[in-house]
Every structure is written in structure tokens, then in C-alpha cells.
N, C-alpha and C positions, 0 to 999 in steps of 0.2 A: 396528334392533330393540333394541339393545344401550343404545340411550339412555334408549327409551321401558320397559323392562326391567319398572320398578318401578310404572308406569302398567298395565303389560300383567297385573300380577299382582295389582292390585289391582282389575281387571274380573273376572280371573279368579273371582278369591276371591269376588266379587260374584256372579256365575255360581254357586259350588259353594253359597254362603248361599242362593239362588233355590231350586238342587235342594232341598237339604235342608227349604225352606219346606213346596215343594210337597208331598215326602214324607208330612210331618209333617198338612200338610193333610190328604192320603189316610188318616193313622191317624185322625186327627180325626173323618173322615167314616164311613166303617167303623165307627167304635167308636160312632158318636150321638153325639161329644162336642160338636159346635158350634152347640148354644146353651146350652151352660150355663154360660158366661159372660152375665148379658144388660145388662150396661152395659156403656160402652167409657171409660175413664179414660188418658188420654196419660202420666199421672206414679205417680199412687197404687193401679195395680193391674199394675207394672213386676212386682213378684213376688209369690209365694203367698200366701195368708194367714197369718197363723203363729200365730194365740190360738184356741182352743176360740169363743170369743164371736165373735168375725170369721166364724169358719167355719160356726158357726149360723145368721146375721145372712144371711152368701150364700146357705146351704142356703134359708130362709123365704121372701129374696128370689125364687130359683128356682123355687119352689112355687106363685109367680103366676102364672105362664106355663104357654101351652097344653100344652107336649112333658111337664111331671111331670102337669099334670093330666088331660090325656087318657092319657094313656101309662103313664106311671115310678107314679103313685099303684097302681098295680093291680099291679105287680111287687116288692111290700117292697121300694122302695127306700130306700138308706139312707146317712145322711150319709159311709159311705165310698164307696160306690158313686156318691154326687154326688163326693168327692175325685178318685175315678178319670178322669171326664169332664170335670172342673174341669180337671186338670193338661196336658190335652191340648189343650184350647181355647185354654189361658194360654200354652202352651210354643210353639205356632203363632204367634201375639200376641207373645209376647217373641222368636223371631226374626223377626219384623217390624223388632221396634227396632233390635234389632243392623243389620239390614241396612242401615237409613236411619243409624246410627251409621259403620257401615262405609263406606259412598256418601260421607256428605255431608262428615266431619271429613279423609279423603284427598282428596276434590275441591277443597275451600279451600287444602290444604297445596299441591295441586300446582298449584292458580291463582297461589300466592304468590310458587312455587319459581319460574313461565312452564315447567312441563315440560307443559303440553297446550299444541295449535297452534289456531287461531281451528276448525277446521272440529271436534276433537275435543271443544272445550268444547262446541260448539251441539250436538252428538251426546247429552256427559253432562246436557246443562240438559235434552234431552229424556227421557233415563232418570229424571232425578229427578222432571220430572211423572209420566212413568208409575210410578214407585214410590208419591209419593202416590197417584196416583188408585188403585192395586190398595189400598192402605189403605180409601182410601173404600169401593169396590169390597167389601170383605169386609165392613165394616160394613152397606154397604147389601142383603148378602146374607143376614147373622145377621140382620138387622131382618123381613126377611118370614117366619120362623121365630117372631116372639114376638107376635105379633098375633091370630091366631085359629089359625091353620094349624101343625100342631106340627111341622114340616118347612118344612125353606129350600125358596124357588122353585126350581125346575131349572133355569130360565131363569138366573137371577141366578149360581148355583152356576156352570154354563158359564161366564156372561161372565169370573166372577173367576178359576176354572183356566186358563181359555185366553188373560185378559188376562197372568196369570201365566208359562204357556207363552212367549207373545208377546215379554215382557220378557227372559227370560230369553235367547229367540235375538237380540234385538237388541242386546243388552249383550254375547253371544256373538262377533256382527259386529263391534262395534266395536271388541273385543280383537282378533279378526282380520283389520281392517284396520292393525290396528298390528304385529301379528307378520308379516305379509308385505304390504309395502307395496310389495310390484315389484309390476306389473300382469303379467296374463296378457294371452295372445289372446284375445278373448272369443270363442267358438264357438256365434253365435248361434241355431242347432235346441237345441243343448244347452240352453242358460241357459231355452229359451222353456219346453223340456220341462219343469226343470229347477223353473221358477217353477210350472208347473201343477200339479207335485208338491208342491211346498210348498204353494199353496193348498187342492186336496184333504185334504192332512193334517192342516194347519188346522181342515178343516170336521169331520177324523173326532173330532179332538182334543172340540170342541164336542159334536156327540155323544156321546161318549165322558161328557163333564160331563152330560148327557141323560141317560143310562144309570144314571151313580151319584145325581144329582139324585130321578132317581123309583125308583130300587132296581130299573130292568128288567132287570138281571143274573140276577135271582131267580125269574121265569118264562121258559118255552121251554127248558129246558137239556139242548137236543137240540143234536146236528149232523154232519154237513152240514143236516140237515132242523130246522126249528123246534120238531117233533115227530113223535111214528111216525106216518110217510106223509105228513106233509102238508113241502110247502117252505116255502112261505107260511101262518103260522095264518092265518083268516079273522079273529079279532078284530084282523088290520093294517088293516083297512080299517071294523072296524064300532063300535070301542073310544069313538071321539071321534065327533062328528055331520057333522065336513066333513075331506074329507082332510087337508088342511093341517095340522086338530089332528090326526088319527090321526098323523101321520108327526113332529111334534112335541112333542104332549103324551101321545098315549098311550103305554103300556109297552110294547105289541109291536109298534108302528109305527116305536118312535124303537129298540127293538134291532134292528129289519128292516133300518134304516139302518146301526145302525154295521155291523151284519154283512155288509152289500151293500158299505157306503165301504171295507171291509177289504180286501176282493176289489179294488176300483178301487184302494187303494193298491198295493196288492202286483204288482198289473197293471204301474201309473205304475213302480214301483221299476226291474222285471224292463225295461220298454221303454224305459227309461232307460240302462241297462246295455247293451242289444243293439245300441239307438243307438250310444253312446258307441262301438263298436267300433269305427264305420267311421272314426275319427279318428284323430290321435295327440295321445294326451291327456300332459300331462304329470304326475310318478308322485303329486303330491297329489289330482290330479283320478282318477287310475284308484285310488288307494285310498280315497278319497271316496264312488265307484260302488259300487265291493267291499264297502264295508262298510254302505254302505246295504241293497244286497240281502241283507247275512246279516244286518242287526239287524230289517229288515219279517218277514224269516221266522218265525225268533226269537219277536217281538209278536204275528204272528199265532198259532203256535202256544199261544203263554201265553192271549190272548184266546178260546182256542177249550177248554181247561181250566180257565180260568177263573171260562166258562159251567158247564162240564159239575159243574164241584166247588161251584155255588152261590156264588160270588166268597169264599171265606176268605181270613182277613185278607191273609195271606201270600199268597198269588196276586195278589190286587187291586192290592195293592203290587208286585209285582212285574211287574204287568203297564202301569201308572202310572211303574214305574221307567224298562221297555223306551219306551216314549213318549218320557218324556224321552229317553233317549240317542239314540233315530229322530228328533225335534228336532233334535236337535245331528248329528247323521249329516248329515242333510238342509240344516241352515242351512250349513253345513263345505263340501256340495256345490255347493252353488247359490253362494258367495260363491266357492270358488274358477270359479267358469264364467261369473262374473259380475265380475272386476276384472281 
């Protein structure tokens, strides 16, 4: 580990820019700010505008687009209030750069130095398509927002959180194939549990993007029940014209799901744990378990005030926060059960 020291911290660091991305994503999305940017510029829109005329020239631009005309025209909105939504699209967008600044300028130094080994490069060459692609990814998510529709697809919105999620645990792994590069015993019931927990979570994660994609946070803010007396509203089945949409495109179908996948996580954590007993786990793997079941608690709880408070800012986020660290809880688990 000692050699690989300066490789291991620079995934790291890689990892905490991902967090902060995603964070910053969630204010983005909360606040309406992501399409008020509506061109994408790789050099000349690195930072704010900074003249009275530039900043008019944006505002005007903005004012062709569906989200001021159906929306923001009817609320005095006004060239500070475009600032406010401006600064948050941009600041999302400008740690993008840094991140691909941060990747790609330590990836050459330490091709140059030989401190990565043939299997490590092939791991980073794959982080750096997926960092381009979440680039793509975002743009192709801001583009269905300025078309007719004054709101990103929900669809699109998912792929890019969860491609984002995605990277971030893979880039997580590959630091932690470098911080313990002894192998374990693999404990095959474990690893199999182990991986269908990570899938599951995956799928709530995507939901989860569902959720904030069509604002289903904002209806049903009941619970246990979706409302008084009922478990199930009936618009979960009557919302969309074939189930498939109910449970995907409508609001009370796709919150039926994350509120159901919740339950199935927390199930997967809890029989993950009670498994794990009958072993002798060694003490990264037993506080791996441990801390998975007190961070799913944790998220459920935040997920269940969440609802009830109407998602403010500060919960949403917070609840966005708890995810990631159940990510990493979870990637932490399944790698040590798995080398």
C-alpha cells in the first residue's frame, strides 16, 4: 500500500470531487436551477459572466426556453433570480472540469512515473470513458428540458444520478483494490447476498432519480400509509393507461416503488447481517455489515421525513447525502466478500 500511497489518494480525492458533484447536483435540482444554463461551452463559459451586457445577453437567451416561458414569466422573475439559478447550474458544470482536470493531468504523471500496473491502467482508462460519458449524460439530460417540456425527462435525470452513483463506486473499488491488496477468503452465500444487495440498491437509487425527476416526493405525504387509510392510493394503478407506465412514469406508482424497494433494502441489509453471523468474518468485513445496517436505518428514516416535510431543501439533501454513504457502505461490503 505504501508504494501505491500517492495513486490511492488521488482515487480518493476523485471519489470526494464525485460526492461533492453529486451534492451540488441535488441543490441544482431542488432549487430549478438546471436549465438555466442552455448552451454547453467546453472553454468560454469555465466561469460566471462578469459585465452587466453578458449577463443581459444570458438572461434574453434564457427567455427563449420553455421553463421562463411557461413558468418563471408568470412569477416577476428577475435578472437576479436568473443569477441565483445561473450560479448553481455553472458551479455543478465547473466541478465537472476540475474533476476531468483532477483524473486525467495525475493519470499521465503517473503513466510517466510506471507507478500504475497494466491491470490498474485498464481499470483508469475505464473511469475516464465513464467520466466522459456522465459529461455527455448531463448534457443529453439539460437538452430534454429546453425543447417543449420545461422539465428534464425523469428517465434521463436517473440515468445521469445513477450513472454518477455508479462511477463513483467503481472508482471507490479501484482505490480499494489498492489499499488491500491481500485477498480474503471469499465466503460465497455472502458475496452472492452481498451482490443482490447491491443490485436492489442500485434499482432504488434509479427510483430515487424517478422521484426527484417528476417531483413524486410532493404527493402522498403519508406514512406508513400513502394516505389516511388507504396503503395503496388507487391512482398507483390508474395514473398512466398500462401498468408499466403507472409504475414508471406516474408519481404515485414510481413513489409506491421507492417506498416498497425501501422495505426490500432494509430487509437485504438486516439478512445480510444475520447471515453474516454464522461465519467468522474477519473485523473489516464484520464492520462493513455493522455499518451498513446503521446507515439503511438512518436513510430510511431521513426518506420517511422527507416525505412527510414535503422534501425541503435540507432534507432532500440529506437524504441524497445518506445514499451516497449507503453506496460506499455497501461497495466497502461486497469488495471486502468479494477478494
Amino acid at each position: 500500500m505504501k508504494s501505491n500511497k500517492p495513486v490511492i489518494i488521488w482515487l480518493l480525492s476523485g471519489c470526494l470531487l464525485l460526492f461533492i458533484m453529486v451534492m451540488v447536483g441535488g441543490i441544482t435540482r431542488l432549487t430549478n436551477s438546471g436549465l438555466s444554463m442552455t448552451d454547453w461551452h467546453l472553454v468560454t463559459d469555465t466561469f460566471p459572466h462578469t459585465s452587466d451586457q453578458a449577463w443581459n445577453e444570458a438572461f434574453e437567451e434564457y427567455k427563449k426556453f420553455p421553463e421562463y416561458q411557461k413558468i418563471n414569466i408568470h412569477n416577476d422573475f428577475t435578472l437576479d433570480d436568473y443569477k441565483f439559478i445561473y450560479f448553481w447550474e455553472w458551479f455543478h458544470r465547473f466541478i465537472g472540469r476540475i474533476i476531468g482536470i483532477v483524473f486525467i493531468i495525475p493519470f499521465v504523471y503517473f503513466l510517466i512515473k510506471k507507478k500504475l500496473d497494466s491491470e490498474t491502467i485498464k481499470k483508469c482508462i475505464i473511469l475516464l470513458f465513464m467520466g466522459g460519458f456522465q459529461g455527455f449524460l448531463g448534457w443529453f439530460m439539460v437538452k430534454s428540458g429546453l425543447i417543449d417540456n420545461p422539465d428534464v425527462s425523469h428517465y434521463r435525470l436517473a440515468l445521469h444520478l445513477t450513472f454518477a452513483f455508479i462511477t463513483f463506486a467503481y472508482t471507490l473499488w479501484v482505490a480499494l483494490d489498492l489499499i488491500y491488496p491481500d485477498k480474503n477468503e471469499v465466503i460465497l452465500p455472502l458475496r452472492k447476498l452481498a451482490r443482490i444487495a447491491m443490485i436492489v440498491l442500485i434499482l432504488q437509487i434509479i427510483y430515487g432519480g424517478f422521484v426527484a425527476g417528476l417531483n413524486a416526493g410532493l404527493i402522498h405525504n403519508h406514512w406508513p400509509l400513502m394516505s389516511e387509510g388507504k396503503l395503496i392510493h388507487e391512482t398507483v394503478w390508474m395514473e398512466q393507461p398500462t401498468l408499466v407506465k403507472n409504475l414508471t412514469e406516474g408519481k404515485s406508482g414510481v413513489q409506491f416503488v421507492h417506498r416498497t424497494l425501501a422495505y426490500v433494502v432494509v430487509g437485504l441489509m438486516i439478512l445480510l447481517y444475520v447471515q453474516s453471523r454464522k461465519y467468522t468474518l474477519t473485523t473489516l468485513q464484520s464492520k462493513g455489515v455493522k455499518t451498513l445496517v446503521a446507515f439503511v436505518f438512518f436513510q430510511f428514516i431521513l426518506g420517511i421525513f422527507t416525505l412527510l416535510f414535503h422534501v425541503p431543501l435540507w432534507l432532500g439533501l440529506a437524504h441524497q447525502l445518506m445514499a451516497f454513504l449507503l453506496l460506499s457502505a455497501m461497495t466497502f461490503t461486497l469488495h471486502r466478500f468479494s477478494k
